[in-house]
Structure formats: structure tokens, C-alpha cells
Backbone as numpy.savetxt, mean C-alpha at the origin, in Angstrom:
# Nx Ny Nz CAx CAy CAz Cx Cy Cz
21.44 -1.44 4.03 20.32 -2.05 3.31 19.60 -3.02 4.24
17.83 -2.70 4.43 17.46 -3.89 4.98 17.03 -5.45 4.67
17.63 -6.48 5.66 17.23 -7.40 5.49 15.55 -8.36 5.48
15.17 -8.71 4.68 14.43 -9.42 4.99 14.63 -11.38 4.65
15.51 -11.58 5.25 16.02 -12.78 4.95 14.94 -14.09 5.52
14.70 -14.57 5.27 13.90 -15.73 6.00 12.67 -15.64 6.00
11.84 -14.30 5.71 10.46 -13.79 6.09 9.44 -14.29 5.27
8.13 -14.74 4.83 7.08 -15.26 4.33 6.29 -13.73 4.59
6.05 -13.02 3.37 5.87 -12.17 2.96 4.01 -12.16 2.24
3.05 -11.88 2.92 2.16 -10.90 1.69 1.40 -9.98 1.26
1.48 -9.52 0.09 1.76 -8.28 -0.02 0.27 -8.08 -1.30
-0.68 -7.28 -1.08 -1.77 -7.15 -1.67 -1.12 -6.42 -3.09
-2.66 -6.30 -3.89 -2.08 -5.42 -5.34 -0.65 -5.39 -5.72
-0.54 -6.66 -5.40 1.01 -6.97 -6.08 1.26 -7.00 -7.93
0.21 -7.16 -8.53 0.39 -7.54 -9.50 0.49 -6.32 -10.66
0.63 -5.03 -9.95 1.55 -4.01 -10.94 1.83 -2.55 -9.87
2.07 -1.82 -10.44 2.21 -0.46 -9.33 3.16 -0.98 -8.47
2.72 0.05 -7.06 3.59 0.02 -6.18 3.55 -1.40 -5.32
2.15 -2.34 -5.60 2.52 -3.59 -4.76 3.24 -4.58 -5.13
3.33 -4.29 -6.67 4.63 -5.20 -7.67 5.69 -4.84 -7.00
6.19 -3.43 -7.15 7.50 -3.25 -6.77 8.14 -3.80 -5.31
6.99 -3.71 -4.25 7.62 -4.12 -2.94 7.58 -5.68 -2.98
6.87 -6.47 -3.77 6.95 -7.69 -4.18 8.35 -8.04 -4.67
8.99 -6.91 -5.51 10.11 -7.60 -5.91 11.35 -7.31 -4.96
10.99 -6.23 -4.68 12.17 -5.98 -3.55 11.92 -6.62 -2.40
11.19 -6.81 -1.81 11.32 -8.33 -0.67 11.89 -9.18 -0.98
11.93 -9.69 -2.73 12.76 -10.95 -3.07 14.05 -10.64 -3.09
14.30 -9.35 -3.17 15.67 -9.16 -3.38 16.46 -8.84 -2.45
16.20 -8.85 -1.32 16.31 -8.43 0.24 16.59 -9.84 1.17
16.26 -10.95 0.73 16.27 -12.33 0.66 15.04 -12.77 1.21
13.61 -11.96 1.01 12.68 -13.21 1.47 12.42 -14.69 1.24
11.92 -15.24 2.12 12.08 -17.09 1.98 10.69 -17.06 0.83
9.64 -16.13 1.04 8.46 -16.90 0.41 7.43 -14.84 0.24
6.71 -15.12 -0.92 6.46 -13.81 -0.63 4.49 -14.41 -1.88
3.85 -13.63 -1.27 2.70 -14.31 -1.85 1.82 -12.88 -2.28
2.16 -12.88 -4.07 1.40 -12.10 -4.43 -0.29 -12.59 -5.12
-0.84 -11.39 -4.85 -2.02 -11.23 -5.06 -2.77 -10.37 -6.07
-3.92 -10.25 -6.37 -5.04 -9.51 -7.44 -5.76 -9.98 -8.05
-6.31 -8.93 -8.84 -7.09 -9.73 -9.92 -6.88 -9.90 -10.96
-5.74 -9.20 -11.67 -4.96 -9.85 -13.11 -4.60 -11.13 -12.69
-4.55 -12.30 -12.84 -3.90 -13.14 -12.94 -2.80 -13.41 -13.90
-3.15 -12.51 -15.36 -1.71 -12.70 -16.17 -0.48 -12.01 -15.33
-0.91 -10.71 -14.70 0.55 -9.73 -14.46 0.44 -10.78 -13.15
-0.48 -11.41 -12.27 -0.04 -12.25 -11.26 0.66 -12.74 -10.88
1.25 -13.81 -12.06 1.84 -14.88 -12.20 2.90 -14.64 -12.88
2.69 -13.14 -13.81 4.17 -13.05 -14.45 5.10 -12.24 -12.96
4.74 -11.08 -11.89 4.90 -11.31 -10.83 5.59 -12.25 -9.86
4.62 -13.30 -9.80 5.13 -14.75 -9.10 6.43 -15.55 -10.13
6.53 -14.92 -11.36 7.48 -15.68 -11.75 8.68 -14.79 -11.32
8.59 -13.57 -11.74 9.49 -12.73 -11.28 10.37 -12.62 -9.51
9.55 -12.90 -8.97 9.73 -13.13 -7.63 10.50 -14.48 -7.42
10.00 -15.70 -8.02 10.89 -16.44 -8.19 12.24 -16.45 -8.65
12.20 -15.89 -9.99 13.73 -15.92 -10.31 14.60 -15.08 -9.15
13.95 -14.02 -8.26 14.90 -13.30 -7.73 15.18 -14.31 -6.54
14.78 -15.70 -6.42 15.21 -16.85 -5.56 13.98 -16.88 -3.85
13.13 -16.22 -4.41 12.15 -16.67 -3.00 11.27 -17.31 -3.66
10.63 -18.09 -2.74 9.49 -18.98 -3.36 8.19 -17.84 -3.27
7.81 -18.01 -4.57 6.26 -17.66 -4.72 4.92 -18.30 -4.67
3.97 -17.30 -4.55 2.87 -18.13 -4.97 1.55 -16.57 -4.90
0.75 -17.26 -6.16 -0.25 -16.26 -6.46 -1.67 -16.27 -6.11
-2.57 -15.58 -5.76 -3.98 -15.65 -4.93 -4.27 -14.96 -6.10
-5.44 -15.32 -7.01 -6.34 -14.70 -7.40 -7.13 -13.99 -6.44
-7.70 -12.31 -6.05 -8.36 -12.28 -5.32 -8.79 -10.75 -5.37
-10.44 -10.77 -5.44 -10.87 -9.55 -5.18 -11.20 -8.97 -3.66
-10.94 -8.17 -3.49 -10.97 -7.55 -1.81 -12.40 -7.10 -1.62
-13.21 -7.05 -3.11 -14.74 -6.86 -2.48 -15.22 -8.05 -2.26
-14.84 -9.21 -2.35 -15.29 -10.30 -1.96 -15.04 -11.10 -0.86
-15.66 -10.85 0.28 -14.82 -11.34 1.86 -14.17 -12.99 1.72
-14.89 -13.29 1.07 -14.19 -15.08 1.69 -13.30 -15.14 0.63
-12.77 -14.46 -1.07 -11.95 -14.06 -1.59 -10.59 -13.61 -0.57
-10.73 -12.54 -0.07 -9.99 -11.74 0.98 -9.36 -12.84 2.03
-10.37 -13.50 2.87 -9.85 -14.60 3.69 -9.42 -15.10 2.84
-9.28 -16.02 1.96 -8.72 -16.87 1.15 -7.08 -16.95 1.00
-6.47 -15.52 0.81 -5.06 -14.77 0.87 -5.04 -15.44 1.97
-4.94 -15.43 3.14 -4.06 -15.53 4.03 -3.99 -17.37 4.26
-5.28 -17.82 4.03 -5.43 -19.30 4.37 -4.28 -19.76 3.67
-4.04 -19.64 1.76 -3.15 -19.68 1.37 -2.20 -19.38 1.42
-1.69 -18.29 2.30 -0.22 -18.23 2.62 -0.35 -19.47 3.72
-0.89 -19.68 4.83 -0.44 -20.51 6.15 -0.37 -22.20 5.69
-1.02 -22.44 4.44 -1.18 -23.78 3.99 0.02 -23.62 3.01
0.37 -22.84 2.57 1.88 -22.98 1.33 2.96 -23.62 2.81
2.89 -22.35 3.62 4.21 -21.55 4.29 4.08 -22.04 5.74
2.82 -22.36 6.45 2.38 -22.26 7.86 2.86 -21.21 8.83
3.47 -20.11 8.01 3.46 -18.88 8.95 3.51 -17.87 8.14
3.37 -16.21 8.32 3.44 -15.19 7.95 4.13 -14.38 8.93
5.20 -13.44 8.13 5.98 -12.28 9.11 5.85 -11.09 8.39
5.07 -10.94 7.44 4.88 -9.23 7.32 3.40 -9.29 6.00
3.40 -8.18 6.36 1.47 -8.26 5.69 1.53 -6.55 5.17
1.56 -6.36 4.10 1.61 -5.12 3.09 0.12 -5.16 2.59
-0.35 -4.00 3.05 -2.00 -4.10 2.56 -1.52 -2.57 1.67
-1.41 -2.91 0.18 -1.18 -2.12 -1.08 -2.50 -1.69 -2.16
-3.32 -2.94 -2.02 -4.00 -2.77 -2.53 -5.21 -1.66 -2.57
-5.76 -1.36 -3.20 -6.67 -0.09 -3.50 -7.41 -0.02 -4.92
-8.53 0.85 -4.50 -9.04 1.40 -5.74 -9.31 2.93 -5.42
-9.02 3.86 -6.55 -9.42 5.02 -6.58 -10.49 5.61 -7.42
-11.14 5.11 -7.57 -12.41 5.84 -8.29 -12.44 6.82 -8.07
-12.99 7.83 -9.05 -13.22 9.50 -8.89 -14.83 9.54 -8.25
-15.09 10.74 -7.44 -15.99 11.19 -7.21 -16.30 12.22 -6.12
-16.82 13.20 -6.30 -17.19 14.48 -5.25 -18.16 13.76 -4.29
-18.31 15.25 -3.45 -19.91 14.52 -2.44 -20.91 14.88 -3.08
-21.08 15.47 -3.93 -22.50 14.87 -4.87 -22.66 14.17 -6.06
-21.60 13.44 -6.37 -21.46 12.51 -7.50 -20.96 11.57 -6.80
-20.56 11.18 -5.82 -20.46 9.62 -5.40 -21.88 9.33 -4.57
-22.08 7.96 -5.71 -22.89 7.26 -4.86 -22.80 6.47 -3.67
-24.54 5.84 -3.61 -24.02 4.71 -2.18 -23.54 3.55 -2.62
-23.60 3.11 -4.00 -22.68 2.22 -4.20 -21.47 2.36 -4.11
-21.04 3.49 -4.90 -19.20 3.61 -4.74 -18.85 3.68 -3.53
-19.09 4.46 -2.82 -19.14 4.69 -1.33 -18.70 3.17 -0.40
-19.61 2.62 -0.66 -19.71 1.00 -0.33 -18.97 -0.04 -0.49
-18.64 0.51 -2.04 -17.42 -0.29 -2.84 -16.04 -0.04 -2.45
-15.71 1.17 -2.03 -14.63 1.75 -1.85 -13.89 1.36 -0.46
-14.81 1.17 0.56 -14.70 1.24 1.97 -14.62 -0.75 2.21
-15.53 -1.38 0.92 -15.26 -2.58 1.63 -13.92 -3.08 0.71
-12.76 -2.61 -0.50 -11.82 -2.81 -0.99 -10.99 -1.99 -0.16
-10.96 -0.76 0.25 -9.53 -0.47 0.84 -9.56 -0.09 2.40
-10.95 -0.47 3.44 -10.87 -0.35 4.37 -11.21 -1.84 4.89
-12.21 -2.47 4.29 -12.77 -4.00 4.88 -11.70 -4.90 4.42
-11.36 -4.79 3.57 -9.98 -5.26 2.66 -9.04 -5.49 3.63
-8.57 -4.15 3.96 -6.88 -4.55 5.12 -7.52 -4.94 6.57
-8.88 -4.67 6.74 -9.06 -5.40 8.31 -9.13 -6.71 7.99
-9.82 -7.63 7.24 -9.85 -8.80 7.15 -8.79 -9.32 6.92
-7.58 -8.62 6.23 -6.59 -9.31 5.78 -5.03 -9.72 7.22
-5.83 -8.29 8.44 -4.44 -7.79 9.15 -5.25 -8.99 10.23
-6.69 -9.16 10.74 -6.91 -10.20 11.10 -6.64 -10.93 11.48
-6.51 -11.60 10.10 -6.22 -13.07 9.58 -4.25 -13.88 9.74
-4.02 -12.52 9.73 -2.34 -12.32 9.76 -1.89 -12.86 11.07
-2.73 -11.73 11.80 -2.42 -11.36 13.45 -2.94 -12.59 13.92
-3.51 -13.35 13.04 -4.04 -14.72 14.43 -2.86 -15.95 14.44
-2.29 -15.81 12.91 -0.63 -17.03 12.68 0.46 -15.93 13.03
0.71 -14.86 13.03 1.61 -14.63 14.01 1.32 -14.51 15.32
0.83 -14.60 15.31 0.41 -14.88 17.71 0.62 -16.02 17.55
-0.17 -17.13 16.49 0.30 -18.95 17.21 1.26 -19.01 16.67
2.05 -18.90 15.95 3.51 -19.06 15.86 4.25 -18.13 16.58
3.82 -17.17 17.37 4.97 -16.44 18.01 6.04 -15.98 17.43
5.42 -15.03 16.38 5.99 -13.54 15.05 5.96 -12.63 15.86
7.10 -12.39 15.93 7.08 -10.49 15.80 7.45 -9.84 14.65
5.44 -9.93 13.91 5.45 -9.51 12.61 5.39 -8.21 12.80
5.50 -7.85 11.22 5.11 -6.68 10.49 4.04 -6.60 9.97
3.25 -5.37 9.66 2.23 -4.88 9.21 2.56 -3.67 8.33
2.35 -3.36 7.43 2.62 -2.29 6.31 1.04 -1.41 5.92
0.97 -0.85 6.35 -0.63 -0.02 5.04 -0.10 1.03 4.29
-0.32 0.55 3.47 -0.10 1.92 2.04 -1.37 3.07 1.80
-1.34 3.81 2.48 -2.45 4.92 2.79 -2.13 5.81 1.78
-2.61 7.19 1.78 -2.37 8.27 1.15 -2.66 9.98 1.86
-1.49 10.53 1.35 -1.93 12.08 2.27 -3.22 12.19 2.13
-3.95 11.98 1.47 -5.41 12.31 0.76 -6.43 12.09 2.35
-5.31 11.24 2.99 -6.19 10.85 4.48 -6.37 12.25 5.34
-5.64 13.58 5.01 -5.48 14.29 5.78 -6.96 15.25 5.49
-6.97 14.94 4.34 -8.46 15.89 3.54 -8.57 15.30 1.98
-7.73 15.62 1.11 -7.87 15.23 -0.26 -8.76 16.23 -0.96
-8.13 15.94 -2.40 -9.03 16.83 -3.07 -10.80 16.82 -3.31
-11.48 17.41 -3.48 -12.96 17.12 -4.00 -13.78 16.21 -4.69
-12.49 15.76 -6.07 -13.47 14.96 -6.89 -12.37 13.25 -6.28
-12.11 13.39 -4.60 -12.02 11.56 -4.30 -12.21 12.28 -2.80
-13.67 12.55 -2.86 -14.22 12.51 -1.74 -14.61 11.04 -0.58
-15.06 9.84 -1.45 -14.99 8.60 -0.84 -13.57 8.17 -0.55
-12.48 7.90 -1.92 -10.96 7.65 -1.70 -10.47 8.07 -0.27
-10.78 9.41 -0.51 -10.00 10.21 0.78 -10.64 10.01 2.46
-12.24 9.62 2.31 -12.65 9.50 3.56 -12.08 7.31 3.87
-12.01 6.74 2.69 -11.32 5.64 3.02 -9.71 5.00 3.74
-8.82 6.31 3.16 -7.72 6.58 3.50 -7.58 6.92 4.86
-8.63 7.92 5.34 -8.75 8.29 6.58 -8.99 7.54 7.77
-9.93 6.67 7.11 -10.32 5.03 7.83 -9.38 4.66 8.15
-8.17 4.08 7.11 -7.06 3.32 7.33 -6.13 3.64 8.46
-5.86 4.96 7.93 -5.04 5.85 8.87 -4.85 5.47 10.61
-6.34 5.78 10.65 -6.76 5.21 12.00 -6.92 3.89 12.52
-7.13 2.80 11.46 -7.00 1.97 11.69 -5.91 1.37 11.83
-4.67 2.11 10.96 -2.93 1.39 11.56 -2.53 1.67 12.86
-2.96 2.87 13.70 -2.85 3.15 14.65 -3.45 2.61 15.81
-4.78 2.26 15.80 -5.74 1.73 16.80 -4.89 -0.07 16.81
-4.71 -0.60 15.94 -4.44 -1.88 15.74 -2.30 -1.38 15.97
-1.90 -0.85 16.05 -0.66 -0.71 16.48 -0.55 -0.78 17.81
-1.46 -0.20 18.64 -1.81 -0.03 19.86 -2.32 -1.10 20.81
-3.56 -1.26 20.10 -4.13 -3.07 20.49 -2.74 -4.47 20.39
-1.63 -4.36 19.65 -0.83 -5.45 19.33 0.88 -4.99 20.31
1.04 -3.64 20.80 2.20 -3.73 21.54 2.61 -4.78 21.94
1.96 -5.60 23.04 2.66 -6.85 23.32 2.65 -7.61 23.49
2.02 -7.95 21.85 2.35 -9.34 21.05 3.49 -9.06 20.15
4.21 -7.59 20.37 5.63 -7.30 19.27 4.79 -7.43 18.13
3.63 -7.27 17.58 3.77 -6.79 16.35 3.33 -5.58 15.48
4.07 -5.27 14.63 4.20 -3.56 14.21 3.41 -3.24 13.75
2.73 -1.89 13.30 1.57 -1.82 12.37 1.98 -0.29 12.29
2.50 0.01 11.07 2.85 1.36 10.06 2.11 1.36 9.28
2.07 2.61 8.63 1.59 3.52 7.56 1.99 4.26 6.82
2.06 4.11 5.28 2.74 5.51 4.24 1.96 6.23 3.79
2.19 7.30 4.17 1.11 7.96 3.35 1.52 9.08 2.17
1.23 7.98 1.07 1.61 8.46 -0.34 1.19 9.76 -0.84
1.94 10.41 -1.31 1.77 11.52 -2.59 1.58 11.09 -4.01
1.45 12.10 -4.93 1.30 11.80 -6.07 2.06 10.66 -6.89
1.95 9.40 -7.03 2.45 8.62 -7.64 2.90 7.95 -8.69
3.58 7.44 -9.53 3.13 7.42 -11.35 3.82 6.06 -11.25
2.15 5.09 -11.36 1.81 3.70 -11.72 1.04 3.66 -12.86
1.02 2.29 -13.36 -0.42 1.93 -14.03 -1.84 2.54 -13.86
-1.89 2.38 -12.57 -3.74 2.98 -12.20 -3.42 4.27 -12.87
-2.45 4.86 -12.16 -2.90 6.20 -12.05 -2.87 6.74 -13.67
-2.23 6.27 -14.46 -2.29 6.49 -16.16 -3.74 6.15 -16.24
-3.79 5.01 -16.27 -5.44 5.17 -16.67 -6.90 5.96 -16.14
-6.35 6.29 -14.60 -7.42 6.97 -13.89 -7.09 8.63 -14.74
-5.77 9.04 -14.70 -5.87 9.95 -16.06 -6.53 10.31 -17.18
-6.25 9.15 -17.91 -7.13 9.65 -18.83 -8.64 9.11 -19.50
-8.44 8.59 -17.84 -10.37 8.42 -17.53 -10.85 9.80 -17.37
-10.41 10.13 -16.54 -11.07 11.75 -16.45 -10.35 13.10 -17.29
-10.19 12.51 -18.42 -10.13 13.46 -19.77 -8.51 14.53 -19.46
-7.16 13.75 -18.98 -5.97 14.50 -18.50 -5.30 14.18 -20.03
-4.72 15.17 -20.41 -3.90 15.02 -22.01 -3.06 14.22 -21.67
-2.34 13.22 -22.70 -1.55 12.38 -23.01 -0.29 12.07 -22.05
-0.23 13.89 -22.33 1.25 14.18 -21.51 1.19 14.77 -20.40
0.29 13.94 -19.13 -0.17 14.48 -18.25 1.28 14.16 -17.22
2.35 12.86 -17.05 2.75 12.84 -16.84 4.08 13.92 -16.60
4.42 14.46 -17.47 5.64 15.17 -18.13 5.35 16.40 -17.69
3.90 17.24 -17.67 2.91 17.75 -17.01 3.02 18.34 -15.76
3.12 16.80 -14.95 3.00 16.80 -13.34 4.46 16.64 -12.53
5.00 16.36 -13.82 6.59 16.00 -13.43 7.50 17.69 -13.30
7.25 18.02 -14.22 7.65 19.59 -14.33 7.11 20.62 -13.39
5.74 20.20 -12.95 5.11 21.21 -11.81 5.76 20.77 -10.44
6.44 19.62 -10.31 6.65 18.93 -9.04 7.93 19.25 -8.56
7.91 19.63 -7.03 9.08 20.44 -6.76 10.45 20.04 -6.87
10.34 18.33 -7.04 12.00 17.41 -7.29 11.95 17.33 -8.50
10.87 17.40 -9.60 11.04 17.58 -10.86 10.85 16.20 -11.50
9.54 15.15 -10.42 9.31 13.91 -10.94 8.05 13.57 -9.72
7.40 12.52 -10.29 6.46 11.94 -9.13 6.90 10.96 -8.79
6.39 10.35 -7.06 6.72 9.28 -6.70 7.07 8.43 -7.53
7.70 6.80 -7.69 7.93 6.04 -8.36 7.51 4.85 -7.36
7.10 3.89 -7.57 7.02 2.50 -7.49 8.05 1.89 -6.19
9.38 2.66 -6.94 10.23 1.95 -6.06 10.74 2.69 -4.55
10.47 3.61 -4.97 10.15 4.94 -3.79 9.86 4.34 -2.61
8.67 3.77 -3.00 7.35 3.37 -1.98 8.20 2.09 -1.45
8.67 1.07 -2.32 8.97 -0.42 -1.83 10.15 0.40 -0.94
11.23 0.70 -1.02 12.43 1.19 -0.26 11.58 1.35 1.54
10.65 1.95 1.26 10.27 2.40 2.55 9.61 1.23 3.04
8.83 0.54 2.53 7.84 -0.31 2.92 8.86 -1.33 3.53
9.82 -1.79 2.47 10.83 -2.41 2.62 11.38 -2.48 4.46
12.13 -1.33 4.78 12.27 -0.66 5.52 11.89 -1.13 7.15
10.01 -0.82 6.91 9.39 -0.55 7.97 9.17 -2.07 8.03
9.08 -3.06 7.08 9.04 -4.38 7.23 10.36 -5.53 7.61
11.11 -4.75 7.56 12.71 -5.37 8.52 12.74 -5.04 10.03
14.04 -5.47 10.38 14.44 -5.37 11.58 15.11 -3.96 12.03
15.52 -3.31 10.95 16.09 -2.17 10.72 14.96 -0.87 11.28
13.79 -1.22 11.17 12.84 0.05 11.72 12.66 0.03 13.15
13.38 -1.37 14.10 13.31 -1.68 15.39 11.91 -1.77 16.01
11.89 -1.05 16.60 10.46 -0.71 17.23 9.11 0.35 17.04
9.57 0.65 15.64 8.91 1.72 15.16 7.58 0.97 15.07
6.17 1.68 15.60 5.22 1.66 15.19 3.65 2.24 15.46
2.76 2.32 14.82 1.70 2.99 14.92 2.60 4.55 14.33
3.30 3.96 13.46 3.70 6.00 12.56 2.93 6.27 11.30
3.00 6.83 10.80 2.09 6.83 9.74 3.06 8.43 8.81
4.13 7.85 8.20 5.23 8.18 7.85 4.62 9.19 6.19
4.31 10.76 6.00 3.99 11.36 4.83 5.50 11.02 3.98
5.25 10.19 2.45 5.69 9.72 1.49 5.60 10.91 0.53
5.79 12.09 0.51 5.29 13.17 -0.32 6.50 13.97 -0.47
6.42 14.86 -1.44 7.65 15.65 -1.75 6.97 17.33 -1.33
6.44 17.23 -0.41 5.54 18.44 -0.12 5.42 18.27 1.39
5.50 19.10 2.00 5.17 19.03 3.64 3.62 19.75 4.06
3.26 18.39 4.56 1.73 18.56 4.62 1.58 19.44 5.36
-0.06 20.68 5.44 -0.23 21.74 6.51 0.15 23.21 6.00
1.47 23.11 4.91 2.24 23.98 4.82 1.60 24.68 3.59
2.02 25.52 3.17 2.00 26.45 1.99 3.06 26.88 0.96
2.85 26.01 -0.05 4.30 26.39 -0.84 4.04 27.17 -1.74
5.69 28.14 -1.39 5.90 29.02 -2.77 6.26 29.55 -3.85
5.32 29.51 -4.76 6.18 29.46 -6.14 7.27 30.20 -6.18
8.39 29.42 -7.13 9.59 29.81 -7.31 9.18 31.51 -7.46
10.37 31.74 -7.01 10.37 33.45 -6.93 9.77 34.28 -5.90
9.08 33.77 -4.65 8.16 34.56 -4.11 8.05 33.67 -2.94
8.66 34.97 -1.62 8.89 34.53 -0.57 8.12 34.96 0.47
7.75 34.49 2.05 6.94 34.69 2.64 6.75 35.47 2.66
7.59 37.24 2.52 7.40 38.23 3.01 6.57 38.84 1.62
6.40 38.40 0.64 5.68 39.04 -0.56 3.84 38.75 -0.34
3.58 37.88 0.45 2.62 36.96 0.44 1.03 38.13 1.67
């Protein structure tokens, strides 16, 4: 099991989904301090309480990622709680639906400055208190296969993901040696909050879950805690020197062609 004992932790879209979960499992791993974020402030703080009881100190950022000096704000507040940071989980996201002829230039705009302007300002801001304190931090991005192409109707999502992608890598590269890491997961189908409601925003029956669970080749979708285990992981000492990877989180091997039960390459 990895440690994160001592570490000042923060971790975006903490306040449900998969950035809750790695929120709580950092506390439980022994972080010293872990600083969740969003824009619920109720699930925020119930979050930050949660994190507390598991014995690390918390603390909560109201904060929207389309709002830049919002965005700066996260980190100022971690270095004024904590005066240092050792790992930076950029979780946060929005997925809005839309093709290339139904997304606009607003969404477009919107999308790229929450989940691409979002983790640059945030990895930044990180990378400048671990260099003056002399961290050999971590960096986490929670991407999605969707970076590889994605389906049609998250034509912006998927060209944002793609952004990221490249951006854990270019900035993994730029930071070798200052020792600090910069990974990537890139998620599969997941079953959070958003994604229930982005459901049955776009008209998916009730039991869309149960649905997607039965079509899915382990016979369930990602979970929450799935994601923290790994994130977990790549944010200890335990991943060594791993970095600039950009690790597929999927129960499907990307590139490939799968085949339905019963029917093998040679039928095809």
C-alpha cells in the first residue's frame, strides 16, 4: 500500500466523483494536509470534514476553473494554510455534450479554459512552491481515453482531453530535473455523479447504469475508487520515477477490436 505520509495535497473537483474519492484516500494513506476544491461548497466542506476525520488537516477553496484569478486562488491558499505543496491532482472537468456542428464557440471556449487553462494555471502555480521549497512533487491529470479520438457527440471534451494529454507530457519533460513528476490517467467509462446526470440530460433511461454495467466486459464501470488507487499510486513514492506516462484506466484495450462473446478472430 502506498504511502502518502507527510504530503500537503491538492486535489481539484474534489467535492464528489472521482476527485472526492482521491481526496479521501490521500487522508487515509496519511496525508499531513489535503485541500479540496469546487463549486459546491455544501459537498465542499462536507468533503473537508470528511478528510478531517480521516486525521489530515483540511481546507476548502471555493473555486470555478473558468475564472483565472478563482483558479490562482487554489494554490495561493494552499501555500498560505501549508507554505508548501507535494502533489497537485488536476480532477476537475466538465463534459458537456456536443458534435462538430452543435458545439459552439462558446462551449468550445468554455471547455478548453475549465479542463485545459484550468490544469495549466493550476500545475504553474504548484511548480513555482515546489522548486522554492525544493519538492520532488507530484503532478496527477485525470484525462480520458476520449483523448485518443472519442465519440462524436464530445467532440470539444475529447479535443480538450487531447490538450491535456500533451500537456502532461511536454511539462513532464520540461521538469526532469527539478524531480518533479507529471502523469496521466486516462479514464474509461466511469459511474459518478456527473455522469448520472449528463445521462439523463441526454434522454439515457433510468437504468442506464445496470445497462452499461451488463454490456461491460468485467460486468461494471469504473468506480471512483478505481481511479483514487491509481492516482494514489502515481502520487507516492511507490511509482519511483515514473513519469510523463499517461497510463489507459479502461477495461478495454485501446486500438483494438473486441469480440462479442462467441465470435472469434477467425469468424470476422
Amino acid at each position: 500500500m502506498p504511502s502518502l505520509e507527510g504530503q500537503v495535497l491538492v486535489v481539484t473537483g474534489s467535492t464528489q466523483g472521482v476527485g472526492e474519492a482521491i481526496a479521501l484516500e490521500s487522508a487515509r494513506l496519511g496525508a499531513a494536509g489535503v485541500v479540496v476544491c469546487g463549486r459546491n461548497a455544501e459537498n465542499g466542506n462536507r468533503v473537508a470534514a470528511e478528510v478531517a476525520a480521516l486525521g489530515a488537516e483540511s481546507l476548502f477553496v471555493q473555486a470555478d476553473l473558468a475564472d483565472v484569478d478563482a483558479t490562482r486562488s487554489i494554490i495561493s491558499a494552499c501555500d498560505e494554510r501549508f507554505g508548501r505543496i507535494d502533489g497537485l491532482v488536476n480532477a476537475a472537468a466538465i463534459t458537456t455534450r456536443g458534435t462538430l456542428e452543435s458545439t459552439t464557440v462558446e462551449l468550445w471556449d468554455h471547455l478548453f479554459a475549465v479542463n485545459v487553462r484550468g490544469p495549466f494555471l493550476l500545475t504553474q502555480g504548484a511548480v513555482e512552491i515546489m522548486k522554492r521549497e525544493k519538492i520532488s512533487g507530484s503532478i496527477v491529470n485525470i484525462i480520458s481515453v476520449a483523448a485518443y479520438c472519442g465519440l462524436p457527440h464530445i467532440a470539444a471534451y475529447s479535443a480538450t482531453k487531447g490538450a491535456l494529454a500533451t500537456f502532461t507530457k511536454n511539462c513532464a519533460n520540461g521538469l526532469l530535473y527539478d524531480t518533479i513528476r507529471v502523469n496521466g490517467i486516462m479514464l474509461g467509462w466511469t459511474d459518478t455523479p456527473n455522469e448520472d446526470v449528463v445521462q439523463k440530460q441526454q434522454g439515457s433511461p433510468d437504468d442506464w447504469l445496470s445497462i452499461g454495467e451488463q454490456e461491460s466486459p468485467f460486468g461494471r464501470l469504473l468506480k471512483p475508487y478505481d481511479v483514487a488507487h491509481l492516482a494514489c499510486f502515481l502520487l507516492s513514492s511507490d511509482s519511483g520515477v515514473m513519469t510523463g506516462s499517461l497510463i489507459d484506466q479502461a477495461q478495454r484495450v485501446i486500438g483494438t477490436l473486441s469480440m462479442p462473446e462467441g465470435i472469434s478472430g477467425k469468424d470476422v
